[in-house]
C-alpha positions, 0 to 999 in steps of 0.5 A, spaced: 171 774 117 177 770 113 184 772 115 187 773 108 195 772 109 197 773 102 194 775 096 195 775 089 190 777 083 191 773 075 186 773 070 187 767 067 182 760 066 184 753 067 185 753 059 191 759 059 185 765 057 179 766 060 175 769 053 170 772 059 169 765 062 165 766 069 169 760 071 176 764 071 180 764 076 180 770 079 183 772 086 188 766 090 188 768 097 192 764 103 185 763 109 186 760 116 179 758 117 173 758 114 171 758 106 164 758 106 165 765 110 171 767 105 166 765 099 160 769 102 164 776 104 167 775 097 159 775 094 156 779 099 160 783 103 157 784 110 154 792 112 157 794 119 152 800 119 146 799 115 139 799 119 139 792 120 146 791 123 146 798 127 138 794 130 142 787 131 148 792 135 142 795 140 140 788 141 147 785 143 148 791 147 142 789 152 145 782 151 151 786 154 148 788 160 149 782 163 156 781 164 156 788 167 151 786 173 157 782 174 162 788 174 158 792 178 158 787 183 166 786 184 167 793 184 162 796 189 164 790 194 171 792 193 170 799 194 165 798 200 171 795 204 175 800 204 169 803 207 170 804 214 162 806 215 160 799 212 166 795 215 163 797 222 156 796 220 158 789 219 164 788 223 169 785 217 174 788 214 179 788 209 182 783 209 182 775 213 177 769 213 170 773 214 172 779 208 172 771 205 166 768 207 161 775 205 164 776 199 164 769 197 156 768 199 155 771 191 159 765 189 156 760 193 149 762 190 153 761 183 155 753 185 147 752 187 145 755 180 149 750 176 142 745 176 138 751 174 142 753 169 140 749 163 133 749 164 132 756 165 136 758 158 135 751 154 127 751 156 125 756 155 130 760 151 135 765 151 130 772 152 127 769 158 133 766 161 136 773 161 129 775 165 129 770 170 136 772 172 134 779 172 128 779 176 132 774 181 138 778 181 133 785 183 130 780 189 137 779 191 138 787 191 132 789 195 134 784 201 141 786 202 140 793 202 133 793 207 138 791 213 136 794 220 141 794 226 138 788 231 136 785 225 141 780 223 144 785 218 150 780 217 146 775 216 140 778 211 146 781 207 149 774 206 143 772 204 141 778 198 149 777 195 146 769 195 140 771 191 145 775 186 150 769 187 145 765 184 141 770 178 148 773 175 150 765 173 144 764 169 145 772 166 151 770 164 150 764 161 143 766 157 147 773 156 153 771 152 149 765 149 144 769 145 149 775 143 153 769 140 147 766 137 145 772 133 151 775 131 153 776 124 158 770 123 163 776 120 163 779 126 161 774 132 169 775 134 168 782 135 161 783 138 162 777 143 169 780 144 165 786 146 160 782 152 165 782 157 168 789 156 162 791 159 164 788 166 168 794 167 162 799 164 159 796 170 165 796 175 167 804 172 160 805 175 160 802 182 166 805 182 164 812 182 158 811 185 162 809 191 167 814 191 162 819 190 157 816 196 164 816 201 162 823 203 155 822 205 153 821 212 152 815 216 149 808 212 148 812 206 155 811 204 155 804 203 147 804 202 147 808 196 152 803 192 147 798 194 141 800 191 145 802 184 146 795 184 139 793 181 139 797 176 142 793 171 137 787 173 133 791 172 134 793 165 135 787 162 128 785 165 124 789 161 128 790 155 130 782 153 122 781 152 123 786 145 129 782 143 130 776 138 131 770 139 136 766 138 135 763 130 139 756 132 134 755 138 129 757 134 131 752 128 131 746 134 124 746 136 121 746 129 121 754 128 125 754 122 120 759 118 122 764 124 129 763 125 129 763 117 126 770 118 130 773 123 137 770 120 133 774 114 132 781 117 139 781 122 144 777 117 142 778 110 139 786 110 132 783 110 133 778 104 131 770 105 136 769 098 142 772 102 148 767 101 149 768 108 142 766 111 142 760 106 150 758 108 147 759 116 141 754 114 145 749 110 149 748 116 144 748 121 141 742 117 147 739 117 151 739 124 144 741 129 141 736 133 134 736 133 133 731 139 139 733 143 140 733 150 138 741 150 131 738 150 132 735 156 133 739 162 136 733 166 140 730 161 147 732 161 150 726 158 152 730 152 157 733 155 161 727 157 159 722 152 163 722 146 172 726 146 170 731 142 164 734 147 170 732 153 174 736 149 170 741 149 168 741 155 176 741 158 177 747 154 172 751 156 173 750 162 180 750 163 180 758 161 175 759 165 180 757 171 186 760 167 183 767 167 181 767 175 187 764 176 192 769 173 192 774 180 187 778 177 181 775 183 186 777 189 187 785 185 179 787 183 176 784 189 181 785 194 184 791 192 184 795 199 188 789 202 193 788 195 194 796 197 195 796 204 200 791 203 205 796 200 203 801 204 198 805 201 193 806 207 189 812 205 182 811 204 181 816 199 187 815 195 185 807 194 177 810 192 181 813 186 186 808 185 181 802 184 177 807 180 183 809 176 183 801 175 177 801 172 177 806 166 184 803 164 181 796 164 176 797 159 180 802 155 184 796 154 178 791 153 175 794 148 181 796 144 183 788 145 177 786 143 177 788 136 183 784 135 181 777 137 180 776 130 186 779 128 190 775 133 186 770 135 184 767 141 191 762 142 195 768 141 193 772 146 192 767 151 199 764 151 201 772 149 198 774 155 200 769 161 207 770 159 206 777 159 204 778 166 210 773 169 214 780 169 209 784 171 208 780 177 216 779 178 217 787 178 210 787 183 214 784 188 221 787 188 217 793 188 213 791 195 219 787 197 223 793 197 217 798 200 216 792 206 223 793 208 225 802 207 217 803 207 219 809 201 213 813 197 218 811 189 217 803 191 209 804 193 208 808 186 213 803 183 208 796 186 201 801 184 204 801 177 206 794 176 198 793 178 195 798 173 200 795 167 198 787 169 191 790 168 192 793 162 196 787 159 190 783 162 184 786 160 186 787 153 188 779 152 184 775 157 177 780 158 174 779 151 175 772 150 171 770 157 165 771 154 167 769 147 172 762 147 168 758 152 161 758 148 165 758 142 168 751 144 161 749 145 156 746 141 149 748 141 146 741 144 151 742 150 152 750 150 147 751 156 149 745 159 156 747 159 156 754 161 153 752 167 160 747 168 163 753 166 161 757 171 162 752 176 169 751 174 168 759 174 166 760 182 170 754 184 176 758 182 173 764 184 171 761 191 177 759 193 181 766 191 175 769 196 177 765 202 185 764 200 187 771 198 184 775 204 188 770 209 194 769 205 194 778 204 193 777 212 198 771 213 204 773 208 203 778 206 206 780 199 210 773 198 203 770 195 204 774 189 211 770 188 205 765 187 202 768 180 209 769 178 210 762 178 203 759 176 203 764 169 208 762 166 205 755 166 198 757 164 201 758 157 204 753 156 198 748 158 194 753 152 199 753 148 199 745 148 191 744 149 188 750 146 185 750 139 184 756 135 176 758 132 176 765 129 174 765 122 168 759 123 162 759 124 160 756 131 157 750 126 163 748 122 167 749 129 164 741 129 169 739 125 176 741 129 173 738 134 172 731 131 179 731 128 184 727 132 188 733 134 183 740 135 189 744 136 193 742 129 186 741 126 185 749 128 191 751 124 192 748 118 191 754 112 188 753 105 189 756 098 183 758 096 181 760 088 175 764 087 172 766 080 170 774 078 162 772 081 166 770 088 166 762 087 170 757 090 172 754 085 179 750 089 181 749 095 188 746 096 190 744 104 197 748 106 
């Protein structure tokens, strides 16, 4: 919704009296962002709880589930490299090329997603995307846990992570895409905030199974874990079927009748004349292409033929990278080595710490997105890569400290340190994930542009997979002097590049984006006035 910095109340019209005058000014209220949705909270304010609204939260909630097959997947393969059964099942270990190499199997796959991406979600849409990432994803998960000994099991559980590799990207893409796209405008920021906190739904979960499974005999540690995994692939292949389709997918394959009919039931309390379904439909008229390249599977033209879509495209994917980058990929999959290396050996002890990690993270990250439309998303960027430089400058003091004296307070003192980059992250960089780089898209390249988003996404994650265990193995702790070096820049360049988009619609956000300079467009405030009735009768640039 608008973010009001002042209000003030007079009751006087533009003839010093109003006398009853419908046009009388009102309220005067300092925006930043939209006055189309300032005006329509004004004549219709949104009900968070009503029928329609709690249908529309179930929706985004199996939405959700799509970020959470990724969670549970970063942190069962965490959790499974300390375990010391599956370590010799495989033959690999905590840290060094071929911890890589396994883990980095799942991102490989997401690199041969990239072509599949657009067809699987613009084609046939944001439901049946969701479906063929889960049905692929389920694939994935029965050939890495059916391995037999003699059998190439090594080979075999690369392949399955594979398949996963390539299903999560097209989940992820689908997933993000349809609960932006059928959120209500007045909370779009917050419900797609909430998309990426279900990562550690999923982590929380493979977490615990993993430390719950450790005890058990034999294969059935790890095997357990394993098998969890399809549960959530699972789900979404059944259950997205039952959804909505996105209204702006359906309005650009000449299906306005439908889409009016979903904006009517899910937006505007099941009212056609709702301002809020005529305001969506205004814009949709104006600013969507309907024969953009999203009809064209093949065509990705739309990325790179004008500024504004290149600018788009630099900033989706520059935060994608930022956010691997922060130091964060070497903490959540390779825990068990960023443990060891200040000492912390016990298999148990680490089991408890990376699950401890876990419920913390998500408490941070649904606390953080229901603030990004509060802050904004440019404020809790910057906020947060120049808030982990100390954290990381007091994590290598701690371990250098415990690398020479070897004592237990220094240990505690690094693990700290980890527990509190985690919570500053997961509460200003976790919720914008799903949310910023498909609020920076337009719909004709959305689809397309997440799948360079998940390019740029799996590239930065490649090479923290097979960097971090060799630099864990090499120097140790001296890599964390890295991030605290590389954060500090990551803040500057979002503060420099970076626009802001709360308070706007997804279709208004054209016009930032056409201006000469996003960023300084993204800021400017107006000075609305607006009659009794909720009417914009001035808007004044401040």
């Amino acid at each position: 919704m608008s973010d009001v910095k002042e209000t003030t109340t007079t009751h006087v019209d533009h003839h010093g009296s109003d006398n009853g005058d419908p046009k009388a000014v009102a309220d005067v209220k300092v925006i930043s962002g939209s006055e189309a949705i300032a005006e329509a909270m004004l004549k219709e304010p949104p009900k968070r709880f009503s029928t329609h609204a709690l249908m529309l939260y179930v929706c985004a909630f199996v939405g959700f589930f799509c970020s959470t097959c990724n969670g549970f997947d970063g942190s069962m393969f965490n959790a499974l490299l300390t375990n010391d059964t599956f370590k010799k099942y495989y033959n690999v270990g905590s840290t060094g090329a071929w911890a890589g190499i396994v883990t980095s199997m799942y991102q490989i796959g997401g690199v041969v997603a990239l072509p599949f991406i657009g067809p699987a979600v613009d084609t046939f849409g944001r439901r049946y995307g969701m479906m063929i990432g889960g049905a692929i994803g389920c694939a994935g998960v029965i050939i890495q846990a059916t391995t037999r000994p003699g059998h190439n099991p090594v080979g075999q559980f690369m392949g399955g992570r594979f398949l996963l590799g390539f299903a999560v990207p097209i989940m992820t893409t689908a997933g993000p895409l349809h609960v932006i796209e059928t959120a209500h405008p007045a909370h779009r920021g917050v419900i797609t905030g909430l998309y990426n906190t279900f990562w550690f739904v999923g982590s929380i979960l493979a977490a615990g199974v993993a430390r719950g499974a450790a005890n058990t005999a034999g294969n059935s540690s790890w095997q357990i874990p394993v098998w969890m995994q399809i549960l959530f692939p699972g789900l979404i292949f059944l259950l997205a079927w039952f959804l909505p389709e996105s209204p702006r997918w359906l309005y650009t394959r000449g299906r306005q009748s439908d889409a009016k009919k979903i904006l009517a039931r899910y937006h505007g309390e099941g009212r056609e004349d709702s301002i809020w379904v005529t305001m969506q439909l205004r814009e949709y008229e104006e600013y969507l292409n309907m024969d953009g390249g999203d009809k064209r599977w093949w065509d990705y033209g739309s990325l790179f033929k004008t500024r504004s879509a290149r600018y788009r495209l630099m900033c989706n994917c520059v935060f994608a990278v930022f956010a691997q980058w922060s130091g964060n990929g070497a903490v959540d999959y390779f825990i068990a080595g960023v443990l060891e290396s200040a000492g912390v050996t016990d298999q148990t002890k680490k089991m408890n710490i990376n699950l401890g990690k876990s419920c913390m993270q998500f408490f941070f990250a649904i606390c953080g997105a229901t603030f990004v439309d509060r802050f904004g998303r440019r404020p809790m960027m910057i906020g947060t890569f120049s808030g982990v430089t100390p954290i990381w400058v007091a994590a290598i003091i701690a371990v250098a400290v415990n690398s020479k004296t070897g004592t237990n307070s220094s240990s505690q003192a690094f693990v700290a340190m980890v527990f509190l980059f985690n919570a500053v992250y997961a509460f200003g960089i976790t919720p914008l994930q799903a949310l910023f780089p498909v609020e920076v898209l337009s719909f004709e390249m959305r689809a397309k542009g997440m799948a360079f988003s998940n390019l740029s996404l799996t590239t930065a994650m490649l090479i923290n997979q097979f960097a971090y265990p060799i630099a864990l193995q090499k120097i140790e702790w001296k890599l964390y002097i890295v991030f605290a070096c590389w954060c500090p820049i990551q803040a500057a360049i979002c503060w420099w590049i970076i626009p802001e988009t709360k308070n706007r619609t997804l279709e208004e956000l054209d016009d930032i984006f056409n201006s000469p300079d996003p960023r300084k467009a993204s800021l400017v405030k107006r000075k609305i006035a607006a009659d009794s009735s909720g009417n914009i009768l001035e808007v004044e640039k401040i």
